[in-house]
N, C-alpha and C positions, 0 to 999 in steps of 0.2 A: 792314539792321541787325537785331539777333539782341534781342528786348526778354527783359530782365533785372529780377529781383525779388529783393528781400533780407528773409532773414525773419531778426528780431532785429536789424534796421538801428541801434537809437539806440544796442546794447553795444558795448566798446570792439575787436573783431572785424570788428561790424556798420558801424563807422568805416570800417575799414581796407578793408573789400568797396566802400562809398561810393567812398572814395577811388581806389579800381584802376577800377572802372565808370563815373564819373562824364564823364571823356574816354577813353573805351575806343573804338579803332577800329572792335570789331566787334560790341559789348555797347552799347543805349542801355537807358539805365538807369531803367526805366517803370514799380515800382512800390518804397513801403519799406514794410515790414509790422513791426508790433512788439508791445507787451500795447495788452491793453485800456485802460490808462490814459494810453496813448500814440496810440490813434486819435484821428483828428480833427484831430487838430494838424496845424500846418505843422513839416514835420523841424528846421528852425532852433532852434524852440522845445520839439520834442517832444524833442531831444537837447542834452546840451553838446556841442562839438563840438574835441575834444581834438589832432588832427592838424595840426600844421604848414602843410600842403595847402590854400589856402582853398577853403570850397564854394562851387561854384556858384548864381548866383541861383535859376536852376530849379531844383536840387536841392534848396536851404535851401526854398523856397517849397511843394514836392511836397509834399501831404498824405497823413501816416501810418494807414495802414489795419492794422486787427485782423487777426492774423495769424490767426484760426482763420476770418475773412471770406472765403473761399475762391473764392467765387464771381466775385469783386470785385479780384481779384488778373487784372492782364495781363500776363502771363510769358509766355518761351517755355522760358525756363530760371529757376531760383530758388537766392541761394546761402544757406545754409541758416547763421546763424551762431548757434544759438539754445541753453542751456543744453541737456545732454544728456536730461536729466530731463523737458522739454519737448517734445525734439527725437523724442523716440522715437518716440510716437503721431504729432505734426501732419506728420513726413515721410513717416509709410506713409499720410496722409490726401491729402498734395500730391501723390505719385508714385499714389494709387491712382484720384487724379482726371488723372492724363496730365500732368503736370508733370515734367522730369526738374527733379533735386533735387540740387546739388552741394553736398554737405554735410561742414562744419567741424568737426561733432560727431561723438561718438565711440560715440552709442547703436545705431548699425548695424554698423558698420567690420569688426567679426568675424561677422556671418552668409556664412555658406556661399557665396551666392550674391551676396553686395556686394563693388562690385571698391574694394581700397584702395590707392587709386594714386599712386605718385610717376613724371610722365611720364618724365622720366629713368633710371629703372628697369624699369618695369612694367607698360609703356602694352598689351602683350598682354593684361592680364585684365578689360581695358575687354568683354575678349569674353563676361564673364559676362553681362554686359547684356543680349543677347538669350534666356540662361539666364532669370535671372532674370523678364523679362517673361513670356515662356511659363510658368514656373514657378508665376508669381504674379497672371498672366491681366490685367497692367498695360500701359497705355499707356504712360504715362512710367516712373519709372527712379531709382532712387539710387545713387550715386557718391558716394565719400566720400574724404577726403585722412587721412591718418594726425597723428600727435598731435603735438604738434610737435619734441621734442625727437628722437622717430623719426625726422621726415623728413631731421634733421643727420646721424645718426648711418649711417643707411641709405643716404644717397645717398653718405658717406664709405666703407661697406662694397663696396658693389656691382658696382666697380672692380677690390675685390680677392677676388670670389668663387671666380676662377678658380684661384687659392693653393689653392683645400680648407678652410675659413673653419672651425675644429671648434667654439674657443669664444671669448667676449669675455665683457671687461668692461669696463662704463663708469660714472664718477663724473660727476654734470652739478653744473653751477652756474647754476642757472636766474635771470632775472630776471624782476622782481616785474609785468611786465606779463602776464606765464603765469596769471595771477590774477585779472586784470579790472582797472580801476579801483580799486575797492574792497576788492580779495581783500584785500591784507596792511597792516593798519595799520602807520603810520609809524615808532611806537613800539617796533612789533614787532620791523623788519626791520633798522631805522639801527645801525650798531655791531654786526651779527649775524649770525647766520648761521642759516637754519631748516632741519632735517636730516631733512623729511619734509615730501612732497607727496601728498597723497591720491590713490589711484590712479595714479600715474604710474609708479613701478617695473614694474605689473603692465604697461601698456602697454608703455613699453620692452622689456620682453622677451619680448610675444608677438606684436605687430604685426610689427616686421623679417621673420619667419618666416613670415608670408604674404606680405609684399611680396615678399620674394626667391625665395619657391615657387613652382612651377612647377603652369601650368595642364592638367592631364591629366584625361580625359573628365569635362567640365564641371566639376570642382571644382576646387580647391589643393590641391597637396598642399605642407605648407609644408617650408620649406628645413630640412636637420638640423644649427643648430647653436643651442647653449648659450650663455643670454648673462642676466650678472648684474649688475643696475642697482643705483645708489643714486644719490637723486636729492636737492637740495638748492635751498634760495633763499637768493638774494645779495641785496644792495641796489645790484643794478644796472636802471636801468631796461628798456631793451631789449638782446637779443641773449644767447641762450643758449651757454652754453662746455660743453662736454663734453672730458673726456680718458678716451681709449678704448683699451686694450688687446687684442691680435688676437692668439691660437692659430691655427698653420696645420699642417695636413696636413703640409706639404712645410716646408725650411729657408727662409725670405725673410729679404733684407735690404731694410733702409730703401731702396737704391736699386732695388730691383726697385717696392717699392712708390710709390715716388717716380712711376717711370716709367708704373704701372699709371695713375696720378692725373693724371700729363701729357698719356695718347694717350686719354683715357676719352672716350668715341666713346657718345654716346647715339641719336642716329640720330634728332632733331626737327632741325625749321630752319623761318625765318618765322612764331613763335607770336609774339602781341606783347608778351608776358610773360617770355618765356627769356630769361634773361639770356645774356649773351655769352659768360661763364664759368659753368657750373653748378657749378663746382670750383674753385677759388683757390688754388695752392701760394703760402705764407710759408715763404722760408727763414731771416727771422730770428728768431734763438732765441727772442724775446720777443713773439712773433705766431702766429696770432691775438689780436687782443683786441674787447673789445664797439663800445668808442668809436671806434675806427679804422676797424673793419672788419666792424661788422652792414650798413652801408649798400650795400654791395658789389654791383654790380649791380641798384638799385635795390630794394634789400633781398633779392634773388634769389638771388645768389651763396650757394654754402656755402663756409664757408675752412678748412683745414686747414695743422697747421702742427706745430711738432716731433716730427717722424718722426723715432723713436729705436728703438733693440734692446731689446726686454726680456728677463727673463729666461728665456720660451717664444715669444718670436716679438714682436708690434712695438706700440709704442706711439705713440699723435699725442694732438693735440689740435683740435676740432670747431670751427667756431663757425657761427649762422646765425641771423638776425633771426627771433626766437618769431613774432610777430605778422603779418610779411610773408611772408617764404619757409615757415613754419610754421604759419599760419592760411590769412589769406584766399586771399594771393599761390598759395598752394598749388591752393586750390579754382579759382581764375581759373582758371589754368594747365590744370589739369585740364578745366575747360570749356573753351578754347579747343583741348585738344589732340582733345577731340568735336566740336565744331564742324569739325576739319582732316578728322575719320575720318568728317563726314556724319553724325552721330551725333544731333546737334544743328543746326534746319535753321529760320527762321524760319517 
């Protein structure tokens, strides 16, 4: 077994990491790290404990250690769920003391030499890894998963790269757990609609362009297409909707892209996180939706659903659980698909 540590364990992220690790085949799950007002405690008490999922005795019982406690941390891998603003400093601290670092946050994700990976897409730029270490004279390593409403939209693109992809756009309709716990008062959001998310349009439309970039002598060069977000919250709990509009090079129709989505061949197998479908076709008009279909594969699945003609080429609609397939479930994944490349070794 591969021991695993979660930094920001008690946030609602830091749940969902719990949750994936806790009976993970190939992850036992050996340390939680969180602030200093959270050491010392047993995790039971040092968090609420919001998931469905019940925890384990062991796990509720684990005592939470000070994440800047470095020393005291026994990891072989660390999933890093920690606000960005924090995450920036204490993951070049963790990867500079030889921890690799599977990180949720979004405060490395575009440096040069950090690979931002969706295994479904992109599992080639895991190659920076060895850039990076040489680069940066590190034992360990940081890896980072993209934002979440990216990882929907991207793995719904990627399928149909082959087209000539010139521009998109996409409208999301995010739910309130993109925000923590505590992000959006009740008040706020019930009867509403919030037509601005901090930083998130900017992500949407710079991340995709290095996931779908191509890695040429040690860098990315990122992929050349145009894509303009507007990003919104609903008062939906879990599971992000995006409707996304696609400019291609060439004429497509819906059924070319139908089919693109049917044979989409990502070339993993045996991870204990991939879902069975990494793609979902709904062909009824009224699908995707959150409640039906965030859960999809274990929160894993991405769905996709009203493939229609627009007026330059084609339009659908996204969907994929924020906090599973777009948080943690993301970074899992990601460490197991290291773990399969030997990347990651107890």
């Amino acid at each position: 077994m591969i021991k695993a540590g979660v930094l920001g364990a008690t946030g609602a992220v830091g749940q969902r990491f719990v949750e994936f690790l806790q009976n993970h085949p190939w992850f036992e799950l050996s340390t939680l790290a969180a602030s200093e007002r959270s050491a010392g405690k047993p995790y039971a008490e040092a968090t609420k404990w919001r998931l469905s999922t019940p925890l384990n005795r062991e796990v509720s019982e684990m005592e939470v250690i000070n994440v800047m406690d470095i020393k005291n941390i026994d990891a072989d891998i660390v999933f890093s769920a920690l606000p960005s603003d924090v995450a920036y400093a204490v993951e070049l601290k963790y990867a500079e003391e030889g921890f690799v670092v599977a990180s949720n946050a979004s405060a490395h994700r575009m440096e040069d030499d950090v690979p931002l990976v969706i295994p479904e897409v992109n599992k080639e730029h895991l190659e920076l890894i060895d850039i990076q270490k040489d680069k940066r004279k590190w034992n360990g390593c940081i890896v980072t998963n993209p934002n979440c409403s990216t990882i929907m939209m991207t793995m719904a693109l990627k399928p149909l790269m082959r087209f000539g992809i010139r521009r998109v756009y996409v409208a999301t309709m995010q739910a309130v757990s993109g925000a923590g716990y505590t992000g959006v008062p009740s008040m706020a959001i019930l009867d509403n609609i919030i037509p601005f998310i901090a930083g998130e349009e900017r992500k949407m439309e710079t991340e995709p362009l290095k996931i779908l970039g191509e890695l040429e002598n040690e860098r990315i060069v990122n992929a050349n297409i145009s894509i303009s977000a507007s990003c919104h919250r609903v008062p939906v709990l879990d599971g992000h909707t995006e409707a996304i509009w696609v400019e291609f090079d060439d004429v497509v129709e819906p059924d070319d892209v139908m089919e693109k989505f049917e044979s989409f061949d990502h070339g993993l197998q045996d991870l204990p996180t991939l879902p069975e479908n990494s793609i979902m076709i709904h062909k009824d008009e009224d699908r995707p939706q959150p409640r039906l279909d965030r859960d999809l594969g274990r929160g894993m699945t991405v769905s996709v659903g009203r493939i229609r003609k627009s007026e330059n080429g084609i339009k659908f609609i996204v969907l994929g659980h924020n906090t599973v397939r777009g948080a943690a479930g993301a970074s899992v994944l990601n460490a197991e698909l290291m773990v399969d490349m030997g990347i990651v070794k107890s």
